[in-house]
N, CA, C and O atoms as CSV, one atom per row, in Angstrom:
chain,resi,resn,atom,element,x,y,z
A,1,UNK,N,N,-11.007,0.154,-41.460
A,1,UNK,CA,C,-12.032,1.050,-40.975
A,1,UNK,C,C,-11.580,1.573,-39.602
A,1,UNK,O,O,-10.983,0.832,-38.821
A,2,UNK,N,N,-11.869,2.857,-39.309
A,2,UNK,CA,C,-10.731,3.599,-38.011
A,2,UNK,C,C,-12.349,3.130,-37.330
A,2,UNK,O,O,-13.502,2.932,-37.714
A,3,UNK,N,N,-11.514,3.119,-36.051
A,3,UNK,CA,C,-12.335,2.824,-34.471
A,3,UNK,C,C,-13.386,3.898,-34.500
A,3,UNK,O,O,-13.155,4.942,-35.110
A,4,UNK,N,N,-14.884,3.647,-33.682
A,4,UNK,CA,C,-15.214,4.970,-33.316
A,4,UNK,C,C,-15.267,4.984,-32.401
A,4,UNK,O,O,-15.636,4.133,-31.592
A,5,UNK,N,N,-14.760,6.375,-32.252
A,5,UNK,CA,C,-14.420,7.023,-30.548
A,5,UNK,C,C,-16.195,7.764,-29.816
A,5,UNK,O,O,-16.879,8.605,-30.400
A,6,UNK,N,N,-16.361,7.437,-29.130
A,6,UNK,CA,C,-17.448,7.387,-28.529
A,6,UNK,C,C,-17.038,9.138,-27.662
A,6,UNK,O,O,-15.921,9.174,-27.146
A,7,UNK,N,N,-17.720,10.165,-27.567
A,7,UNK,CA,C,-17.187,10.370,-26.197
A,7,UNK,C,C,-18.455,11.036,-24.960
A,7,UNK,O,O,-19.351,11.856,-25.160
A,8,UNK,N,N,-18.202,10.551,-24.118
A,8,UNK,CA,C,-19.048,10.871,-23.583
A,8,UNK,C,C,-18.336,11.568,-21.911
A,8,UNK,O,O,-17.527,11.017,-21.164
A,9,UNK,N,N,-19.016,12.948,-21.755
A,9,UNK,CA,C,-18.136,13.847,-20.748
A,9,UNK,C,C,-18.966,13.766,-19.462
A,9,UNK,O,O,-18.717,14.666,-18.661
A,10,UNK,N,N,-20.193,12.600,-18.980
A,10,UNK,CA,C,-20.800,12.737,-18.210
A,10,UNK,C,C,-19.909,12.426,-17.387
A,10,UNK,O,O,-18.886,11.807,-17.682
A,11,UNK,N,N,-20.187,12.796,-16.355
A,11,UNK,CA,C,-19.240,12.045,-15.036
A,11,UNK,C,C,-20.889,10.806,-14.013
A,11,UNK,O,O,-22.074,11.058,-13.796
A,12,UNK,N,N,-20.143,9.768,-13.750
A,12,UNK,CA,C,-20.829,8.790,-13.051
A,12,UNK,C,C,-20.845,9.269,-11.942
A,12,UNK,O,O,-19.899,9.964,-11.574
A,13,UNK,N,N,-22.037,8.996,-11.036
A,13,UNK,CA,C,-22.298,9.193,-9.670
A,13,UNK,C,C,-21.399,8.759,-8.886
A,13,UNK,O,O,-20.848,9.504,-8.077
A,14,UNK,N,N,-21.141,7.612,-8.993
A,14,UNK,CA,C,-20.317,6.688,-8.026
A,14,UNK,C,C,-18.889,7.066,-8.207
A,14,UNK,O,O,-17.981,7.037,-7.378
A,15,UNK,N,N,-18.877,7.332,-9.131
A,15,UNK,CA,C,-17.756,7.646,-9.255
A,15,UNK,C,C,-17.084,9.240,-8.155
A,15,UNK,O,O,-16.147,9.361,-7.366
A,16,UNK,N,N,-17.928,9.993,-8.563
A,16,UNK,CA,C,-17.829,11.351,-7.768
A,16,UNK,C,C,-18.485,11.140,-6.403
A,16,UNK,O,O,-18.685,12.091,-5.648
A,17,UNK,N,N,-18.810,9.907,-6.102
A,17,UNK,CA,C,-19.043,10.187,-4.421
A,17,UNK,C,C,-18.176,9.277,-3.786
A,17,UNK,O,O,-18.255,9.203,-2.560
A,18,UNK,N,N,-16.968,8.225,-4.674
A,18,UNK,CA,C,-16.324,8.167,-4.234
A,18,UNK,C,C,-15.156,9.346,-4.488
A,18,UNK,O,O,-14.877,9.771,-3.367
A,19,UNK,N,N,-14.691,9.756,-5.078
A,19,UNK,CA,C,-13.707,10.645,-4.778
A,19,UNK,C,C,-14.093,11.719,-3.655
A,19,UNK,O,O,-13.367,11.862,-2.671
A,20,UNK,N,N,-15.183,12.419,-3.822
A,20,UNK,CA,C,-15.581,13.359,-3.151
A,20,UNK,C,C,-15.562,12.353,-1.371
A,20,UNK,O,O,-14.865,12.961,-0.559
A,21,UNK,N,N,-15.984,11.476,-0.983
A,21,UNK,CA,C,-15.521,10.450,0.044
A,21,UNK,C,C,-13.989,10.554,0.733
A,21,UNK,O,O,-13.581,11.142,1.735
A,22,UNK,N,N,-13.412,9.806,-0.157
A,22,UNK,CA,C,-11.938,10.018,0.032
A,22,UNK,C,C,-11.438,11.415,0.255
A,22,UNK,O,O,-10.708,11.659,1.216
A,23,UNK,N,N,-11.910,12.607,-0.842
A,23,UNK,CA,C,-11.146,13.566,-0.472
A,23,UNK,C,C,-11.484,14.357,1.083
A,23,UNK,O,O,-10.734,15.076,1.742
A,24,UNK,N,N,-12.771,13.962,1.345
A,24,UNK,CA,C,-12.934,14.289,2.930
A,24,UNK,C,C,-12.501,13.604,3.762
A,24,UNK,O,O,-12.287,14.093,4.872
A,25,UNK,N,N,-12.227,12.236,3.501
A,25,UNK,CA,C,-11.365,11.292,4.436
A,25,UNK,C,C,-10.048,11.521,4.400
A,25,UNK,O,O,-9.346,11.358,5.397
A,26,UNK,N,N,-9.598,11.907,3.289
A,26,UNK,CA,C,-7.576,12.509,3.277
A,26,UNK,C,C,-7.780,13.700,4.096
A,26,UNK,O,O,-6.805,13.895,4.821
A,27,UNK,N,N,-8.495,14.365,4.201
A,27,UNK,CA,C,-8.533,15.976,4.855
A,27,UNK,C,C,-8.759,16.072,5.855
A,27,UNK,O,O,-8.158,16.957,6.464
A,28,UNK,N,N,-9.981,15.022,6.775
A,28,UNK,CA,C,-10.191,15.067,8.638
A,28,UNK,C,C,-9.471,13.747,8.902
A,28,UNK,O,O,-8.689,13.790,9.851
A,29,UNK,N,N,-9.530,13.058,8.522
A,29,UNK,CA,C,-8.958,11.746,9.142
A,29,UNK,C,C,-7.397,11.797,9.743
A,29,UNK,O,O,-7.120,11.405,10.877
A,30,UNK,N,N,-6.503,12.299,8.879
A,30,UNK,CA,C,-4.844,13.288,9.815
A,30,UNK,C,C,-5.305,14.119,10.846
A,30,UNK,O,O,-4.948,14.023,12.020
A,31,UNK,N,N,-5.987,14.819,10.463
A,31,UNK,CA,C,-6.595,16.227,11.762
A,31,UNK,C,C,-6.965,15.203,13.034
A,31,UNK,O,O,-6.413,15.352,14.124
A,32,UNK,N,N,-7.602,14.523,12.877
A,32,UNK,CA,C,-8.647,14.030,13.606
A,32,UNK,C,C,-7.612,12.892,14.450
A,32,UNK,O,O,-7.829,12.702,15.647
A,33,UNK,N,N,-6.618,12.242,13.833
A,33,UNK,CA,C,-5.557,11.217,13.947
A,33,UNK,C,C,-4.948,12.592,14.917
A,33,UNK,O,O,-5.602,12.779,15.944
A,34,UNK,N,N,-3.911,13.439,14.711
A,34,UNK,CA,C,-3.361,13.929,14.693
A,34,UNK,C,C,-3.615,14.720,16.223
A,34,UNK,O,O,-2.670,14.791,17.008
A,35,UNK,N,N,-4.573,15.134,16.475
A,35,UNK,CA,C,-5.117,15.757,17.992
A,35,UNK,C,C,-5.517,14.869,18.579
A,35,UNK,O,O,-5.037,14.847,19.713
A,36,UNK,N,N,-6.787,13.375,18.202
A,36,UNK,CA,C,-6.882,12.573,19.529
A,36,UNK,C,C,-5.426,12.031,20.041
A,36,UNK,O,O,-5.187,11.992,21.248
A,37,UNK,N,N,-4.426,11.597,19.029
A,37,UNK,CA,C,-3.160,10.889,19.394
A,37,UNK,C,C,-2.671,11.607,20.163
A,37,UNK,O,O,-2.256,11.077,21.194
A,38,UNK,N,N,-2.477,13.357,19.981
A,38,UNK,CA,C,-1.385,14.176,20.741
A,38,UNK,C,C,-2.588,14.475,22.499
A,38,UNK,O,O,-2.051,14.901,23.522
A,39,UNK,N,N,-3.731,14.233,22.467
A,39,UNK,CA,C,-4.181,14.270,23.377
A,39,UNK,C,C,-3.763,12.754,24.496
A,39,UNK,O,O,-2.986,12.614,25.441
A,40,UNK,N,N,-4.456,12.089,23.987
A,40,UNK,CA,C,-4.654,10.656,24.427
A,40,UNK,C,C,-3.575,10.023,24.366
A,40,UNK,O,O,-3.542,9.263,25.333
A,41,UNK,N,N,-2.495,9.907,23.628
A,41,UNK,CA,C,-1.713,8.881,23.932
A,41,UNK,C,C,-0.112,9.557,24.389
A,41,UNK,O,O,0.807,9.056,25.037
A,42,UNK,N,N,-0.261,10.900,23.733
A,42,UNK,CA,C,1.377,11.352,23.924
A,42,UNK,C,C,1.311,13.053,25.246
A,42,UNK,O,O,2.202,13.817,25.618
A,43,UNK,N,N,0.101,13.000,25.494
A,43,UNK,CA,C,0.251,13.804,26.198
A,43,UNK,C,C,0.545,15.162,26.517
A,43,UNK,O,O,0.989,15.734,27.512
A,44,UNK,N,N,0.117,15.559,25.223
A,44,UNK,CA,C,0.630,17.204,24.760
A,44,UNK,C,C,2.218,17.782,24.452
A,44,UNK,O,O,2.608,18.845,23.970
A,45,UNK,N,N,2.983,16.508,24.989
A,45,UNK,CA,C,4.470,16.751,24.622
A,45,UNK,C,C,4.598,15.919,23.279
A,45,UNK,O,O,5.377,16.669,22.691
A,46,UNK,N,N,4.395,15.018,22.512
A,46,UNK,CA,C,4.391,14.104,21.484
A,46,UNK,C,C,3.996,14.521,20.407
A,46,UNK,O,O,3.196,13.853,19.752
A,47,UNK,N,N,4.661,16.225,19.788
A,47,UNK,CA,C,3.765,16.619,18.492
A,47,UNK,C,C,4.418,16.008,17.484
A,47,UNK,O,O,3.764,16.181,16.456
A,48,UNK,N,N,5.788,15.118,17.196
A,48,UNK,CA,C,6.505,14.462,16.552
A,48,UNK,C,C,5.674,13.275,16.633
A,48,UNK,O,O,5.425,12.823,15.515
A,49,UNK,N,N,5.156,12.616,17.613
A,49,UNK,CA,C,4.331,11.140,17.538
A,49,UNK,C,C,2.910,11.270,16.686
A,49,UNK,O,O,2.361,10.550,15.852
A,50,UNK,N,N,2.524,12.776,17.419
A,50,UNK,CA,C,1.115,12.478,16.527
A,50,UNK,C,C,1.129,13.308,14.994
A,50,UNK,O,O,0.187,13.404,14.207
A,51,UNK,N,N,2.354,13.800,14.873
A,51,UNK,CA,C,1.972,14.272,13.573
A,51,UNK,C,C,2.830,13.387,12.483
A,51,UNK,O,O,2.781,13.737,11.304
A,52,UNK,N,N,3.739,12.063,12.924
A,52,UNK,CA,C,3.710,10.522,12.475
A,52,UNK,C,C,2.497,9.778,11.863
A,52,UNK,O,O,2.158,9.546,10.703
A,53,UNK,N,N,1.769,9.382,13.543
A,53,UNK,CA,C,0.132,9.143,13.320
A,53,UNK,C,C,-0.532,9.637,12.238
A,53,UNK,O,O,-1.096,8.840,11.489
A,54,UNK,N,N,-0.586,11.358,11.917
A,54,UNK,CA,C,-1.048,12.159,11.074
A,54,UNK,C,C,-0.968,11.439,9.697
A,54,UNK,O,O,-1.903,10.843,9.162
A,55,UNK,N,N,0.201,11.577,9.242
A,55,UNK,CA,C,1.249,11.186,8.388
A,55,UNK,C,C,0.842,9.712,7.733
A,55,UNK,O,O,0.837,9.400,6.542
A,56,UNK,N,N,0.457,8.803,9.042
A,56,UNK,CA,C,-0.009,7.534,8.461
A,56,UNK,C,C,-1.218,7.130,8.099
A,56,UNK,O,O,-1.421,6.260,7.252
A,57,UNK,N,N,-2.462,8.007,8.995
A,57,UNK,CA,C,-3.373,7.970,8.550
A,57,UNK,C,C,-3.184,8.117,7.384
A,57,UNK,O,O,-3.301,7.176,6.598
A,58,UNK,N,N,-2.803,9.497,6.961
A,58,UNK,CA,C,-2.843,9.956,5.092
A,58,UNK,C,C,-2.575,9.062,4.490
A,58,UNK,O,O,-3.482,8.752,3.718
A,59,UNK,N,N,-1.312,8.139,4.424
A,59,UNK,CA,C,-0.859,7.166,3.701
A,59,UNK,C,C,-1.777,6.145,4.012
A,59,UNK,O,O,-1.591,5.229,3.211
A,60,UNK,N,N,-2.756,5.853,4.864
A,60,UNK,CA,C,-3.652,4.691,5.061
A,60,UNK,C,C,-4.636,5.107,3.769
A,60,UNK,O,O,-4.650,4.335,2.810
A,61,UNK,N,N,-5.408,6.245,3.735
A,61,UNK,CA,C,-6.516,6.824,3.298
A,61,UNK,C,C,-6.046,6.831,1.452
A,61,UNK,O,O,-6.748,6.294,0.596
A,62,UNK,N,N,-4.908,7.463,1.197
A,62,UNK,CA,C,-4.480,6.948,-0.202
A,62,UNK,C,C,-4.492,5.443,-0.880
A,62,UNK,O,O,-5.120,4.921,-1.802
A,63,UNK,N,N,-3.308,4.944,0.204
A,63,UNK,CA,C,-3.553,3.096,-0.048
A,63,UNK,C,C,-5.142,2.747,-0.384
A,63,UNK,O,O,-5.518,2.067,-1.339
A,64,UNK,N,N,-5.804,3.231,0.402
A,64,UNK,CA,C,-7.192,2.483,-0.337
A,64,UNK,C,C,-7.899,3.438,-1.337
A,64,UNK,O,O,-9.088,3.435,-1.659
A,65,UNK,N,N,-7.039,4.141,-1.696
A,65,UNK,CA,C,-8.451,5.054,-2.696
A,65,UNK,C,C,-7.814,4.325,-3.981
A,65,UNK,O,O,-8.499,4.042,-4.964
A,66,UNK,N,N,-6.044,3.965,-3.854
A,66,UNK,CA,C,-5.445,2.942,-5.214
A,66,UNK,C,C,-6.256,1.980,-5.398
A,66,UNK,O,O,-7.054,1.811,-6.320
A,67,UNK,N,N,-5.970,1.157,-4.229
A,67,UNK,CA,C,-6.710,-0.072,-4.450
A,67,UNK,C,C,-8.179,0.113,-4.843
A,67,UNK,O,O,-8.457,-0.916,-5.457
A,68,UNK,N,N,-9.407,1.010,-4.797
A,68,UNK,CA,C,-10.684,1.030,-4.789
A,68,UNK,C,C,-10.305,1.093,-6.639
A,68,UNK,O,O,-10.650,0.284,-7.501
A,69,UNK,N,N,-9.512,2.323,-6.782
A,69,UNK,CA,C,-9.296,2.633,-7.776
A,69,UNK,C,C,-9.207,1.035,-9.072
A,69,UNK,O,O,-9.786,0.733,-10.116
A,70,UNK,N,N,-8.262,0.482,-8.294
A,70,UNK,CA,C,-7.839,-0.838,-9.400
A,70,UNK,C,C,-8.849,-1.313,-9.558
A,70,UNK,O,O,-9.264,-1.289,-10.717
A,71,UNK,N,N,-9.885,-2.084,-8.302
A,71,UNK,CA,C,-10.433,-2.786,-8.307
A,71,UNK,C,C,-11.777,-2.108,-9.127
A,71,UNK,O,O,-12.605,-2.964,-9.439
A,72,UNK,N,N,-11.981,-1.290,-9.361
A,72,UNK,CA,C,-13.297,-0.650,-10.241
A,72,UNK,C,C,-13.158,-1.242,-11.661
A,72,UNK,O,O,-12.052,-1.359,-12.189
A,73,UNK,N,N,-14.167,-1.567,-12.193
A,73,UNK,CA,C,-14.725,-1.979,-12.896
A,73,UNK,C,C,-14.139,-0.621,-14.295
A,73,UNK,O,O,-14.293,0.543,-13.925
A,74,UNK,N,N,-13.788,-0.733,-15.135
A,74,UNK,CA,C,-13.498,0.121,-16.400
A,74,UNK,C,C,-14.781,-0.355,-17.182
A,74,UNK,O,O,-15.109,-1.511,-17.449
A,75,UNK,N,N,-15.378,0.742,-17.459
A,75,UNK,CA,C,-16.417,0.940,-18.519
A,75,UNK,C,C,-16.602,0.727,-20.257
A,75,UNK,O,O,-17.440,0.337,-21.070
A,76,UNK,N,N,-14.978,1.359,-20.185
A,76,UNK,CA,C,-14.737,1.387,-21.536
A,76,UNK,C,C,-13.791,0.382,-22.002
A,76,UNK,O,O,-12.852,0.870,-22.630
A,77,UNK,N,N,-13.776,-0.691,-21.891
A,77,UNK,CA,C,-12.559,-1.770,-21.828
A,77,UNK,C,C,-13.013,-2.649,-22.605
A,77,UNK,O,O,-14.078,-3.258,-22.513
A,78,UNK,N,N,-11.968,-2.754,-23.620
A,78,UNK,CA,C,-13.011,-3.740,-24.255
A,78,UNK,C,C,-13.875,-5.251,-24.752
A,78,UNK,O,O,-14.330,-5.805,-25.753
A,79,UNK,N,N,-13.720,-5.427,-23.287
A,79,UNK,CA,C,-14.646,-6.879,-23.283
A,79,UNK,C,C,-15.718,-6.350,-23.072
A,79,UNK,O,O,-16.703,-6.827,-23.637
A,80,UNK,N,N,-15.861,-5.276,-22.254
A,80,UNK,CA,C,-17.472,-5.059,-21.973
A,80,UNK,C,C,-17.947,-4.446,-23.145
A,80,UNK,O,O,-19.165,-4.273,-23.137
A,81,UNK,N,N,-17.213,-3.975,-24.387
A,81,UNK,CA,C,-17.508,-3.233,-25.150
A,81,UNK,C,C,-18.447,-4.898,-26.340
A,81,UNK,O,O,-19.572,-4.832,-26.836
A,82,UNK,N,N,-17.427,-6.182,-26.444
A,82,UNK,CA,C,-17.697,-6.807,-26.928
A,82,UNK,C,C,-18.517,-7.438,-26.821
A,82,UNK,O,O,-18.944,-8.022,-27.817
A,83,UNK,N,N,-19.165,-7.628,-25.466
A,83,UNK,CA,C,-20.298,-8.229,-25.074
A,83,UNK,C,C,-21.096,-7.455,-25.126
A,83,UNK,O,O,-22.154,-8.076,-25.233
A,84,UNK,N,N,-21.307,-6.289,-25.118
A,84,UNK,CA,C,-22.668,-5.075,-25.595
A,84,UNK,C,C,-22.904,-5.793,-27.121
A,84,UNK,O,O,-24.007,-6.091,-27.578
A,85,UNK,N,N,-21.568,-6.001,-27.809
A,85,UNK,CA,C,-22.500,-6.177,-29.169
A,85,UNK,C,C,-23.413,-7.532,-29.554
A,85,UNK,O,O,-24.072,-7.557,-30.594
């Protein structure tokens, strides 16, 4: 007997307010890295230091959207499918 495929195209809340989250945190968080550093720490000569800074923020802000990513719970997986029945 073939599987039945369920499908369902809603999108979850949580789901879209985390991405929508992150994607505003990948987008000001470099900016924002990127001018206090070249202000405050390098002194208006340091656009190589703070656009590093820049650079790492971004790679900070990805690293955790993976990890949020792993650690989420899958809906459709099927233990949770087996314990519904």
């Amino acid at each position: 007997m073939p599987a039945k495929i369920v499908e369902d195209n809603s999108i979850q809340t949580h789901i879209l307010i985390k991405f929508v989250g992150f994607s505003i945190a990948l987008f000001t968080l470099p900016l924002l890295t990127y001018y206090w550093t070249l202000k405050n720490w390098f002194s208006g000569n340091g656009t190589i230091y703070a656009g590093i800074a820049a650079a790492v923020a971004a790679n900070i802000v990805l690293t955790l959207y993976v990890i949020v990513a792993f650690l989420e719970k899958d809906d459709n997986s099927p233990e949770l499918e087996k314990k519904q029945q």
